[in-house]
C-alpha positions as CSV (number, residue, x, y, z in Angstrom):
1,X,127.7,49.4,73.3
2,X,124.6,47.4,72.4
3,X,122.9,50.2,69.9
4,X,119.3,48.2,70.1
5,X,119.2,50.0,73.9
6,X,120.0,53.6,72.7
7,X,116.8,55.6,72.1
8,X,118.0,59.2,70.1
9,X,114.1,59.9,68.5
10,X,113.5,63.2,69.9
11,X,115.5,66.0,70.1
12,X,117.6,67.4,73.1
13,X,115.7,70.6,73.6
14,X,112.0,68.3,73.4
15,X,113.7,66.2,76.3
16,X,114.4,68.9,78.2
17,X,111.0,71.0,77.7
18,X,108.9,67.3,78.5
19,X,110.5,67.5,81.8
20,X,110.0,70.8,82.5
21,X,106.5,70.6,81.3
22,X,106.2,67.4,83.9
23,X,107.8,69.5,86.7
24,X,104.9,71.8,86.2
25,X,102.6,69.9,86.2
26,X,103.2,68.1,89.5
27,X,104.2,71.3,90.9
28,X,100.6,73.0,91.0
29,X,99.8,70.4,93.6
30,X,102.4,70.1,95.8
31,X,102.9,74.0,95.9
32,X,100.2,73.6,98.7
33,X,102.1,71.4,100.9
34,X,105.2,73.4,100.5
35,X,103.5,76.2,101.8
36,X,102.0,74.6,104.7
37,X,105.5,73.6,105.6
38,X,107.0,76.9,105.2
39,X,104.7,78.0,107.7
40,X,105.1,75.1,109.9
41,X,108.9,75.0,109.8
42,X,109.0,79.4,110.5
43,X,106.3,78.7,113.3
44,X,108.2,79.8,116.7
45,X,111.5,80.7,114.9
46,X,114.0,81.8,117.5
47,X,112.1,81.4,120.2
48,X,112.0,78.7,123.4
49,X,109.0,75.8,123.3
50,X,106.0,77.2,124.4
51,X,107.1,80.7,124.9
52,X,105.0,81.3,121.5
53,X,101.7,80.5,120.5
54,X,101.0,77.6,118.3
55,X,98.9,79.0,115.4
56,X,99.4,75.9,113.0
57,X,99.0,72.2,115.6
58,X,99.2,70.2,112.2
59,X,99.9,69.9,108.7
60,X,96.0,70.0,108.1
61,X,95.0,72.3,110.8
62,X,97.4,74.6,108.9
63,X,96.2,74.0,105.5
64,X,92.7,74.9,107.2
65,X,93.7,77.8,108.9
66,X,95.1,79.6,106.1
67,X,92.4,78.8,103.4
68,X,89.8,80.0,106.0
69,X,91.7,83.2,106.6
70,X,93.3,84.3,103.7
71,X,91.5,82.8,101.1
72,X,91.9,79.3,99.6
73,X,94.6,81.0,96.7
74,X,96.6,81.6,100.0
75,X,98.2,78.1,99.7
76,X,99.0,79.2,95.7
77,X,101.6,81.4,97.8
78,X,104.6,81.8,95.4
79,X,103.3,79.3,92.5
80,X,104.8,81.5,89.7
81,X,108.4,81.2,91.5
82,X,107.9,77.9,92.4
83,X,107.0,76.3,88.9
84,X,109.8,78.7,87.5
85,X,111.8,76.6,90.2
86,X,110.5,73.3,89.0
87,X,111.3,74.5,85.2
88,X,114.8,75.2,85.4
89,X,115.3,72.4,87.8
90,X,113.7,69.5,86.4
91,X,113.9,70.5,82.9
92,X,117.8,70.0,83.5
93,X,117.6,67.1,85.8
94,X,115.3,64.9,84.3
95,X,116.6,66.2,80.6
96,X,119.9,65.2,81.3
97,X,119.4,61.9,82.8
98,X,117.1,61.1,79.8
99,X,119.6,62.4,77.4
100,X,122.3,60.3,79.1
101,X,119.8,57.2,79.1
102,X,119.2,57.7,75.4
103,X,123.0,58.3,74.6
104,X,124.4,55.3,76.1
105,X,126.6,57.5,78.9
106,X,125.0,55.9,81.9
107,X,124.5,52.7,80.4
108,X,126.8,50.0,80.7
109,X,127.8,47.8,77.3
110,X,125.1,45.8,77.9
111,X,122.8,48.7,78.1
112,X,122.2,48.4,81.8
113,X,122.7,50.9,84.6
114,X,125.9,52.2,85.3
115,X,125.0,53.3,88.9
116,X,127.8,55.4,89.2
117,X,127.7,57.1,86.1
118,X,124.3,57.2,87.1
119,X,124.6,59.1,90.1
120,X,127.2,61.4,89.3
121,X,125.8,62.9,85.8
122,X,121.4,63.1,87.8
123,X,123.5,64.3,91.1
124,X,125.2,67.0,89.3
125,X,122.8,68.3,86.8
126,X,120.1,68.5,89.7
127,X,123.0,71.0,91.2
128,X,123.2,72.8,88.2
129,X,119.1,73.2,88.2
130,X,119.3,74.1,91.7
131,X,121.9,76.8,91.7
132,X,121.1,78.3,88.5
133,X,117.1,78.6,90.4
134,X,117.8,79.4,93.5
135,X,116.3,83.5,92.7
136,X,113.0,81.4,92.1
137,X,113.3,79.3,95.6
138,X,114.4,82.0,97.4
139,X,111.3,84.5,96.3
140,X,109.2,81.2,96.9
141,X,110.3,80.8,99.7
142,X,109.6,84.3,100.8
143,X,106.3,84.8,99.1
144,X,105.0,81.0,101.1
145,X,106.2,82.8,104.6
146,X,104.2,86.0,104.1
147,X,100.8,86.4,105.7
148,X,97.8,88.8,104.9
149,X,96.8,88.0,108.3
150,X,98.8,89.6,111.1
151,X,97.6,86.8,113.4
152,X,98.9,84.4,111.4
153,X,102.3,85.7,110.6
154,X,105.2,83.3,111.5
155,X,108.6,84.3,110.9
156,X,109.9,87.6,109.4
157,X,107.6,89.0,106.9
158,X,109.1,90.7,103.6
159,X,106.2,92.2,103.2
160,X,106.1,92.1,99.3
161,X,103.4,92.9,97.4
162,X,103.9,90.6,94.5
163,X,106.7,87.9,93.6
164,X,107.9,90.3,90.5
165,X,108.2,93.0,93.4
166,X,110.5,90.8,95.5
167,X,112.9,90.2,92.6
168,X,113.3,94.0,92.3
169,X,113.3,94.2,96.3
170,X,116.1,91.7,96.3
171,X,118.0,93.2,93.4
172,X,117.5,97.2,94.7
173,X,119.2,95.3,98.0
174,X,122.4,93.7,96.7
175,X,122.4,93.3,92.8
176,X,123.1,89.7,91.9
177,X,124.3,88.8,95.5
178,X,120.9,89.6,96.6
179,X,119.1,87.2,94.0
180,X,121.6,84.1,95.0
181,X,121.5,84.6,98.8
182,X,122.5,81.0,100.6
183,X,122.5,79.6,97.1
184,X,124.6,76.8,98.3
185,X,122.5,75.6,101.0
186,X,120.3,73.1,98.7
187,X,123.3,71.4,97.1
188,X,123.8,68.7,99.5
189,X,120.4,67.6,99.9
190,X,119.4,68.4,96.0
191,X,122.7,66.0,94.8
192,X,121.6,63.1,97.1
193,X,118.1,63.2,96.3
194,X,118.3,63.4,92.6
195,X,121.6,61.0,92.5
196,X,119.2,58.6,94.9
197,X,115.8,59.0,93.3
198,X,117.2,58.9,89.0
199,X,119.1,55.6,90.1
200,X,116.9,53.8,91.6
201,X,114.2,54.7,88.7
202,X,116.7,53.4,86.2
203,X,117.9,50.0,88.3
204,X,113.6,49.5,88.4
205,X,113.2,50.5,85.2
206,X,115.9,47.2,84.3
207,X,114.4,45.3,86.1
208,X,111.1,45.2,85.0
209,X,112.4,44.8,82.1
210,X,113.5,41.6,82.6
211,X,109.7,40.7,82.7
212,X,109.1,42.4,79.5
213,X,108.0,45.5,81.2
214,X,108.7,49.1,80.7
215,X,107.3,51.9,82.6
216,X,104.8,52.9,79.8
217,X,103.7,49.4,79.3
218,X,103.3,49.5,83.9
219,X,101.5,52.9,83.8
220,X,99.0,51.7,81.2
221,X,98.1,48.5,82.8
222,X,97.9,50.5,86.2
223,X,95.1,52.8,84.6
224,X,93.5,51.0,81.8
């Protein structure tokens, strides 16, 4: 293993909280979206095309609709939850595959990508993240899906009246079991994106690096 390729500066718990703190960040702005297509998605749930009526026509329409009636903190729906989510998930996901990076265990000797390696160690630590916040997605979830506006409700309404009341909700209901409902459901899709989206950053970041790039370097050219 070429040591000149192996960066160890900063300490595992700083690797993980920069990722974390990066998953929050990002996660403020698309928390929006996510509830737009919560409601999009629930929209005519168990029922035939156009036996319902079509409250949302489009991802904006939506995004208007529920600012105008419920407030513009309406599309905040579930934010605490979410960035909780984005926390235990990313800080894990990203951590690790910077940690393995840094360590030489995804490298190969030259110090290149081992894709497989690759895969495998951002596929299974974005499981981890996943399961062990699934309580945070699912009272997400719940909280994007509720409606102040009777009109507007689409899909079955929990009717909580804060997130921290749907964790007791969910816990009164089945203990632990309640908390981790379907908390298998999002480990398909979480291992191939993160396995997908960590390689393909690391194979880039190689090779730009064959032009004496790194990311840094990229990013502050981009907005210098």
């Amino acid at each position: 293993m070429n040591s000149t390729n192996l960066e160890t500066n900063k300490p595992i718990a700083v690797e993980f909280f920069l990722a974390a703190t990066a998953a929050v960040g990002a996660g403020i702005f698309t928390n929006p979206i996510d509830v737009i297509k919560i409601r999009l998605q629930l929209q005519g749930e168990l029922e035939a095309r156009g036996a319902y009526r079509t409250i949302y026509k489009n991802t904006f329409h939506a995004g208007y609709v529920i600012a105008k009636h419920e407030g513009i903190l309406a599309l905040q729906s579930g934010i605490r939850s979410a960035l909780a989510f984005q926390v235990v998930l990313n800080g894990i996901r990203l951590g690790s595959y910077k940690i393995g990076r840094s360590y030489g265990i995804t490298n190969n000797d030259d110090g290149k990508t081992n894709i497989m390696k690759t895969c495998l160690l951002s596929g299974a630590a974005g499981v981890v993240g996943c399961v062990l916040g699934s309580p945070f997605y699912l009272v997400k979830t719940q909280m994007q899906a509720q409606s102040t506006e009777a009109t507007l409700a689409v899909g079955h309404q929990h009717n909580h009246t804060s997130e921290w009341s749907a964790f007791k909700g969910l816990w009164k209901e089945a203990g632990i079991a309640g908390l981790y409902q379907r908390w298998y459901a999002n480990i398909p899709r979480v291992f191939i994106g993160s396995a997908t989206q960590l390689t393909t950053f690391s194979l880039v970041g190689d090779w730009l690096k064959t032009f004496s790039v790194s990311f840094p370097d990229l990013w502050a050219f981009i907005f210098q």
